[in-house]
Structure formats: structure tokens, C-alpha cells
NUTOR-503078 format. One record per residue (C-alpha): residue number from 1; residue in three letters; x, y, z. Coordinates in Angstrom, 2 decimals, always signed. Example, Ala and Ser with C-alpha at 12.3 -4.5 7.8 and 13.67 -1.06 7.14 Angstrom:
(1, Ala, (+12.30, -4.50, +7.80))
(2, Ser, (+13.67, -1.06, +7.14))
//
This chain:
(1, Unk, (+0.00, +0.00, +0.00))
(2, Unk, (+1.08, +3.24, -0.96))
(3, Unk, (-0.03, +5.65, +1.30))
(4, Unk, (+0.99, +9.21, +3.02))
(5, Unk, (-1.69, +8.69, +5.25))
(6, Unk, (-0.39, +8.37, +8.86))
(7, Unk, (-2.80, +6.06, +10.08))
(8, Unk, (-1.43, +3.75, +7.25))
(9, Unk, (+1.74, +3.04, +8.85))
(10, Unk, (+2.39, -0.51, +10.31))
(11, Unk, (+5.37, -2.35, +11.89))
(12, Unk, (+5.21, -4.85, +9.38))
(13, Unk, (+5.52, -1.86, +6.29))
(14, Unk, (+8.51, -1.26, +8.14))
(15, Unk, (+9.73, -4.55, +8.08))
(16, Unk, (+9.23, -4.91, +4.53))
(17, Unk, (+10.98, -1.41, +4.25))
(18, Unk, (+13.84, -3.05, +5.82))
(19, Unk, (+14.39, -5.82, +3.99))
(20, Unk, (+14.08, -3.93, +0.72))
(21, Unk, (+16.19, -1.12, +1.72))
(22, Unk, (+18.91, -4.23, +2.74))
(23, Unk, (+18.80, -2.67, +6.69))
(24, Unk, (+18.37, -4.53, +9.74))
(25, Unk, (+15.30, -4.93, +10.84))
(26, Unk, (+16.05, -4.76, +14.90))
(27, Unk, (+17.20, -1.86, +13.78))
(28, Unk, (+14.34, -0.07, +11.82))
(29, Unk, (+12.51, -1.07, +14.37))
(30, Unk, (+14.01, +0.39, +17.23))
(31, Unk, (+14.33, +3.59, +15.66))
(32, Unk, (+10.40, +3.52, +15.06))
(33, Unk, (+10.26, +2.47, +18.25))
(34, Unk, (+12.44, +5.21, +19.74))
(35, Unk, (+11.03, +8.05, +17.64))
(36, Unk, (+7.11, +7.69, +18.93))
(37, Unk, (+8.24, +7.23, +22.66))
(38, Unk, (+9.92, +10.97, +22.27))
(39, Unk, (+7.06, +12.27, +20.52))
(40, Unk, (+4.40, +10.29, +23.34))
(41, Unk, (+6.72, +11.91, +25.81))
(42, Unk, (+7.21, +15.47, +24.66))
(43, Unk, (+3.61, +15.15, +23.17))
(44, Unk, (+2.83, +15.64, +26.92))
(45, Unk, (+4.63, +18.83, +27.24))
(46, Unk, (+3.02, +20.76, +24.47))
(47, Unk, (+0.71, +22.64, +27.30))
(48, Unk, (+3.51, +25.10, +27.82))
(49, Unk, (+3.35, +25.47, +23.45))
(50, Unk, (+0.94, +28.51, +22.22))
(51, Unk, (-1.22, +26.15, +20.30))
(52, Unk, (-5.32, +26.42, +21.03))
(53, Unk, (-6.83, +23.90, +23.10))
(54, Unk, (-8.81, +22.72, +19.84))
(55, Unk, (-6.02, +22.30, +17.68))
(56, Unk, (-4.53, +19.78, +20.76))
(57, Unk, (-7.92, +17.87, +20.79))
(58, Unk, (-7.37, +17.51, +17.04))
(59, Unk, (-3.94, +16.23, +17.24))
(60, Unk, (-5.02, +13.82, +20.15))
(61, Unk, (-7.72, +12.00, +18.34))
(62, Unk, (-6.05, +11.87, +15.14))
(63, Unk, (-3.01, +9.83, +17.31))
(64, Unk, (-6.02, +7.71, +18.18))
(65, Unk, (-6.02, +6.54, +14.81))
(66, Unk, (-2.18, +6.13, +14.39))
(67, Unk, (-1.60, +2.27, +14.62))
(68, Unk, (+2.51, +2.93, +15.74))
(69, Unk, (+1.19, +5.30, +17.87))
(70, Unk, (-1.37, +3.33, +19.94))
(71, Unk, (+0.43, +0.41, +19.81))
(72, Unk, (+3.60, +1.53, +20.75))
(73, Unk, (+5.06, -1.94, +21.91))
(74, Unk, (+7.21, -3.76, +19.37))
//
């Protein structure tokens, strides 16, 4: 599937990413792994960030819909 859509992204596109791109799938992973802990984490912090309070509901339901991001255990 080709797709820009966020919500389209799986673990297993990622393994099939890293076996065509000839890299090493622990590590693919772990970076995808890495990268939406951080954002989860400073996610959190955006209160102190001018952004309206609607515009942070919007964000947090579309995450909803994120499958790396509501999964988030590899």
C-alpha cells in the first residue's frame, strides 16, 4: 500500500521497508520504536506550546487513529 496517510503506517511496512532497503530490521525497528516514545513523551509537554486547546484535541484524536502510535510496543 502506498499511502501518506499516517494512520497507514504498520510495523510490518517497516519490516518490509527493511528488507528492501537491505537494513536490519532490529534496527528499523528500534528507531520507530524510539522516535514515537519521544514524541508520546514530549507530546505531553506541548501545554507550555501557544497552540489552542482545539487544535490539541485535534492532534489527540487523530493519534487515536495512528496504529505505531497506539500500539507503541514492538
Amino acid at each position: 500500500m502506498h499511502s501518506k496517510d499516517f494512520k497507514h503506517l504498520t510495523i510490518d511496512q517497516f519490516k518490509r521497508f527493511s528488507a528492501k532497503a537491505q537494513l536490519p530490521e532490529k534496527l528499523v525497528l528500534s528507531i520507530i520504536e524510539e522516535t514515537v516514545e519521544r514524541f508520546s513523551v514530549n507530546w505531553k509537554t506541548v501545554k507550555d506550546l501557544p497552540l489552542k486547546k482545539e487544535l490539541r484535541e485535534a492532534i489527540d484524536q487523530h493519534l487515536k487513529t495512528i496504529p505505531l502510535y497506539t500500539l507503541q510496543t514492538y
